[in-house]
N, C-alpha and C positions, 0 to 999 in steps of 0.2 A: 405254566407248562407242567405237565405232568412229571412229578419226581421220579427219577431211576436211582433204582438201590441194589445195593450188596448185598446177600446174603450168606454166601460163603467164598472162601477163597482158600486153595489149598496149591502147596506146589512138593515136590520133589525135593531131596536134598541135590544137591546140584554135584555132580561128578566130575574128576578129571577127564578133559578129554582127550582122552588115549586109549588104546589095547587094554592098560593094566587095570582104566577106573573101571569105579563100582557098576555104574551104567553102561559100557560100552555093549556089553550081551544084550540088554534090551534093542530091538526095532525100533526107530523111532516113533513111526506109527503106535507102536506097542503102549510105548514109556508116556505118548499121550493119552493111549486107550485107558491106559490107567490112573491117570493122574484125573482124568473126566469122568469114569467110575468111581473115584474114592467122593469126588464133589457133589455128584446125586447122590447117593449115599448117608454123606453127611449130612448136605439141607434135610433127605429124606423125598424130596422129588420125584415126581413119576418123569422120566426124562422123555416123554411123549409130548410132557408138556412145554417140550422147548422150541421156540419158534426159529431161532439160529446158532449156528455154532461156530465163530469166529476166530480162525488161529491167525498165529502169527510165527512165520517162518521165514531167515534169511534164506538158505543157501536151496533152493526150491531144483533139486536136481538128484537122480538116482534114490537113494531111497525117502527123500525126501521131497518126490515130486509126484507130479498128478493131483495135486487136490489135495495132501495126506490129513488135513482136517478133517474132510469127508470122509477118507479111509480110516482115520481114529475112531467118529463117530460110531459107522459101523464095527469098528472090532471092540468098543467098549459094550456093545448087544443095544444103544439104542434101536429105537422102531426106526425103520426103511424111511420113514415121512421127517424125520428130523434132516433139515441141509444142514448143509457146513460151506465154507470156502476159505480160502486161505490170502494173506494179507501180507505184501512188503513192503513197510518203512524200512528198511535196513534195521537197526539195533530197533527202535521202536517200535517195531512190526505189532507184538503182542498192546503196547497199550494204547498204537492205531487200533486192534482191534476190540481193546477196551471201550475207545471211543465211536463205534461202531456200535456195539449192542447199545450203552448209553443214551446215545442219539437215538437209536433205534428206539429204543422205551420210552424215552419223552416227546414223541414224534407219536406217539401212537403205530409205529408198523409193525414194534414188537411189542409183546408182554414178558416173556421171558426169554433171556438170552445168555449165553454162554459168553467168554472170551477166554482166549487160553493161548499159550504157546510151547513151542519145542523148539530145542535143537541138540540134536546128537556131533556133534562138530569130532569126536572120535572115529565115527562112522563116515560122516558125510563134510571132508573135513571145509574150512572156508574158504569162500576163494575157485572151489571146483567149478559154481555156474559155470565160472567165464572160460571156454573152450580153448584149449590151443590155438594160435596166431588170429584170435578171433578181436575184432571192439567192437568195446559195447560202449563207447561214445559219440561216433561218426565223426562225420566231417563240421560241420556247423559250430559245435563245442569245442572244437581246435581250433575254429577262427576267432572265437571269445577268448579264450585261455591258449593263446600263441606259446608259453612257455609250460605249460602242461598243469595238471594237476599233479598233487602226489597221496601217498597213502596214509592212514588214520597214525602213524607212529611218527611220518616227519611234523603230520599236523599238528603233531604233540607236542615235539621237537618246537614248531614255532611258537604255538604259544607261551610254551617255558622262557621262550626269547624273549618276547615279546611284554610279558608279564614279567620278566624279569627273576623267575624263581630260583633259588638257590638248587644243589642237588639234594643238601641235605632240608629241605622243606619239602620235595618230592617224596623224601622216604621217608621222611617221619610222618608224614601222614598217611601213607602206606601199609607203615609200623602201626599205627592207630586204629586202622580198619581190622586190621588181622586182629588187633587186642581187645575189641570192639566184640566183631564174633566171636570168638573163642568164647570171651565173658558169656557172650549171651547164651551160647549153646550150652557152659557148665552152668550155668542158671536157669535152665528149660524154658529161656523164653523163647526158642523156636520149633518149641512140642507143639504145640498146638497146631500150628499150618503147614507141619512135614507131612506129608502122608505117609510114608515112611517110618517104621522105626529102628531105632538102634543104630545109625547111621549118621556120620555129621557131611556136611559140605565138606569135601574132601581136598579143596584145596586153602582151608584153613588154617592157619601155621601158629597153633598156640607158640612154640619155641622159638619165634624169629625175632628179631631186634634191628634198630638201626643198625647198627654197625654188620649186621649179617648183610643185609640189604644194599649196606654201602658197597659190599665189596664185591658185587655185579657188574658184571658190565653193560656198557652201552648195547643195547638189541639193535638198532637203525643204522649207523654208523657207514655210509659209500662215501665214495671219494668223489662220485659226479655228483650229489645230492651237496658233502660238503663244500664243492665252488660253487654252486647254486645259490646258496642259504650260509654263507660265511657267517650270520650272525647268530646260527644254530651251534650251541656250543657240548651237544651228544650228551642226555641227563638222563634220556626215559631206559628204563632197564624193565627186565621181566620183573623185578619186584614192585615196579610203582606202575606198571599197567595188569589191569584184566586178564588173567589166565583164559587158555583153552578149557571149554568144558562143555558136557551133557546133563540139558535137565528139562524140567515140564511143570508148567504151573497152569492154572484156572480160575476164573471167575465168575461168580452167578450171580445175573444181573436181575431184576424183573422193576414192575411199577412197582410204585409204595402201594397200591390199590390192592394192586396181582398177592403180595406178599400179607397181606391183610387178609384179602380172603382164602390162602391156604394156610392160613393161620403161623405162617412164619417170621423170623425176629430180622428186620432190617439193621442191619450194624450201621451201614454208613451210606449218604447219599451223596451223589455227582451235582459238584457245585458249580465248576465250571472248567471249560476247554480251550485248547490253544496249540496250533500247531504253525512255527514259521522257519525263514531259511536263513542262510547268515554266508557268510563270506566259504566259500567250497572250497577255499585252500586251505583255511587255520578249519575249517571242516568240523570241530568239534565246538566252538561257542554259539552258537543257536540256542543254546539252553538260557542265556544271559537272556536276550529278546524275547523269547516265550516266556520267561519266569516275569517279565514285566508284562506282557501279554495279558498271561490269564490272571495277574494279580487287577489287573484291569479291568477284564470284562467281571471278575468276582466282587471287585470294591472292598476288597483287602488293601492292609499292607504286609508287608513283609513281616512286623511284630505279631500281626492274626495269627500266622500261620504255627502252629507247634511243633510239629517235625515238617524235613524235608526229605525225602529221597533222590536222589541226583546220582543219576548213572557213574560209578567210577571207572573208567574207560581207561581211563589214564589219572593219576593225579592232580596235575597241572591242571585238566578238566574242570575238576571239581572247586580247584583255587581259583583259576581265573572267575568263574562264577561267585564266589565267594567274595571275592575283592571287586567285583561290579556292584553285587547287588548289598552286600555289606550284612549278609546273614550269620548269623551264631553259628559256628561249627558243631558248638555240643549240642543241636538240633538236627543236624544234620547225619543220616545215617549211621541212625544210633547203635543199632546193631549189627555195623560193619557194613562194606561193600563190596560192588564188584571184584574189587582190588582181594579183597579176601574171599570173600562167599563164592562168586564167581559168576560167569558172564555167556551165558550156552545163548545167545544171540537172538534169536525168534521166540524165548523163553521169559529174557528179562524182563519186558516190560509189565506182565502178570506176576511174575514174581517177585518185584518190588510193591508192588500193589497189594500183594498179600502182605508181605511185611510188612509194610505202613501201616494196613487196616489192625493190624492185630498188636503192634507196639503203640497206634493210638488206644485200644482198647485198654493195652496193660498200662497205661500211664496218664489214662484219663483224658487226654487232649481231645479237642476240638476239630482243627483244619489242619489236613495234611497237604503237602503239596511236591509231586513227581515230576521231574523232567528228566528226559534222555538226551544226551547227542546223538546224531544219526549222521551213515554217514551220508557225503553231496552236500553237508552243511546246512541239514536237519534237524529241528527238534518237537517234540511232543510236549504240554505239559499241561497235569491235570492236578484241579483240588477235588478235595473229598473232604465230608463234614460227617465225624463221628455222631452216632446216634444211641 
């Protein structure tokens, strides 16, 4: 099969998302237009020569609707002939449509392709799709789930139960993410794939500590949720989940062929893919089954691999995976996660994907390996093999 490769990958520093961050002034549409201008640019590409441009957007409503791929496309001044379309895995959206160009390239339908995502979640905030006294379940999925589902913070909530995590394991690894980024950004190792300068991830907290963290409270906390789940004992706080935020990343995909004859440097190739589902209630371990997935179809083990990126959603997330699959932590999100950097939803999945390409480059590794939770009890997961 014909290899798909990387050639460049650049995202945004990733914004509070609110009125006061750095990003909220930008359009979404906009904050992609240019985050896909800075990536032609960079390779140096005639962006004419793109055969598709795959975003990845959750909350696809107001000013994030109609296509705003398509509409990015257009306001970064590519030519009229370039399509786009736009792509919802929920949180995996963008490295669903990682997996899209990739496939595309080794399939022969593309030669060069794009993936990218946004979310302005200041602007458009989450949660808005769903209209007033509207569902978006029906009837059918109430007769499977008689007691309902619930939302990605009790999901949390269970697994913490269920894995048994202490509160103070939730935030110390919370505590570790933030101390993780900070390092990395007073070290410029995330000069290179910001597009942006002079700017950090703005919900980074050089100054926080366990004990700051500790004295949070519980975000989830009803009273009908706890007779529900009496063994939900209230751990997950705004410090050990994923902040609100806006940001935009990108990826340039093409054949090893395509990138040979425009005489450009492949960093890293698509080794292999996986995408499966998992229990809808604990909603966020699908990454545990995907991470054996594509360690599968790849003929890896877990010691191949040299970093990992793994969505931090929540904390507990990233442990429960941890304690399945039995991985190195100091492997894992090396330079901090969602939990610090942040989490702009239709954005993540490119923008972990830039980070991994470019902290396998500063550190020499081999195989990297991404998974997201998603929610409905989804996950994505992809290797990439430095080159």
């Amino acid at each position: 099969m014909r290899d798909a490769v990387i050639v460049e990958a650049v995202r945004t520093p990733v914004g509070k998302g609110k009125a006061s961050g750095a990003l909220h002034g930008d359009h979404p549409a906009d904050l992609l237009a240019r985050t896909l201008k800075a990536l032609v640019e960079r390779a140096g590409i005639d962006p004419g020569q793109v055969d598709d441009v795959i975003g990845g957007v959750v909350t696809q409503v107001g000013e994030q609707a109609l296509n705003i791929t398509r509409t990015a496309v257009l306001a970064a001044g590519f030519p009229e002939s370039v399509p786009a379309m736009t792509v919802d895995r929920q949180c995996g959206s963008s490295q669903q449509a990682l997996h899209i160009a990739a496939q595309g390239v080794q399939s022969g339908a593309y030669d060069v392709a794009i993936a990218c995502g946004v979310e302005s979640m200041s602007r458009v905030p989450m949660g808005s799709s769903v209209l007033p006294e509207s569902d978006p379940f029906g009837t059918m999925l109430g007769e499977r789930y008689p007691d309902g589902l619930v939302g990605q913070g009790i999901g949390a909530e269970l697994i913490t139960a269920r894995w048994g995590f202490a509160r103070e394991e939730l935030d110390a690894y919370a505590y570790e993410s933030h101390r993780r980024a900070a390092e990395a950004w007073k070290n410029g190792e995330f000069d290179r794939e910001v597009a942006w300068t002079g700017q950090w991830d703005e919900t980074v907290r050089p100054g926080t500590s366990p004990e700051v963290l500790a004295g949070l409270r519980p975000a989830y906390y009803d009273e009908r949720t706890a007779e529900r789940f009496p063994e939900i004992e209230w751990k997950i706080t705004a410090g050990n989940a994923s902040p609100i935020n806006d940001g935009a990343a990108a990826v340039l995909v093409m054949g090893a062929d395509v990138a040979e004859r425009l005489g450009l440097r492949p960093r890293a190739r698509f080794h292999a893919f996986a995408v499966t589902g998992d229990d809808p209630l604990l909603m966020l371990t699908a990454i545990i089954p995907a991470t054996r997935k594509v360690l599968g179809r790849a003929g890896l083990t877990l010691d191949d691999i040299d970093l990992f990126e793994v969505n931090e959603a929540f904390s507990p997330v990233v442990l429960a995976w941890q304690r399945e699959t039995g991985a190195d932590l100091a492997r894992v999100n090396v330079r901090g996660g969602a939990i610090a950097i942040g989490h702009p939803l239709g954005a993540s999945g490119s923008r972990i994907m830039t980070t991994l390409l470019h902290a396998l480059e500063d550190r020499g590794g081999r195989f990297g390996l991404q998974t997201m939770c998603e929610a409905g009890g989804l996950a994505n997961a992809t290797i990439v093999e430095r080159l």
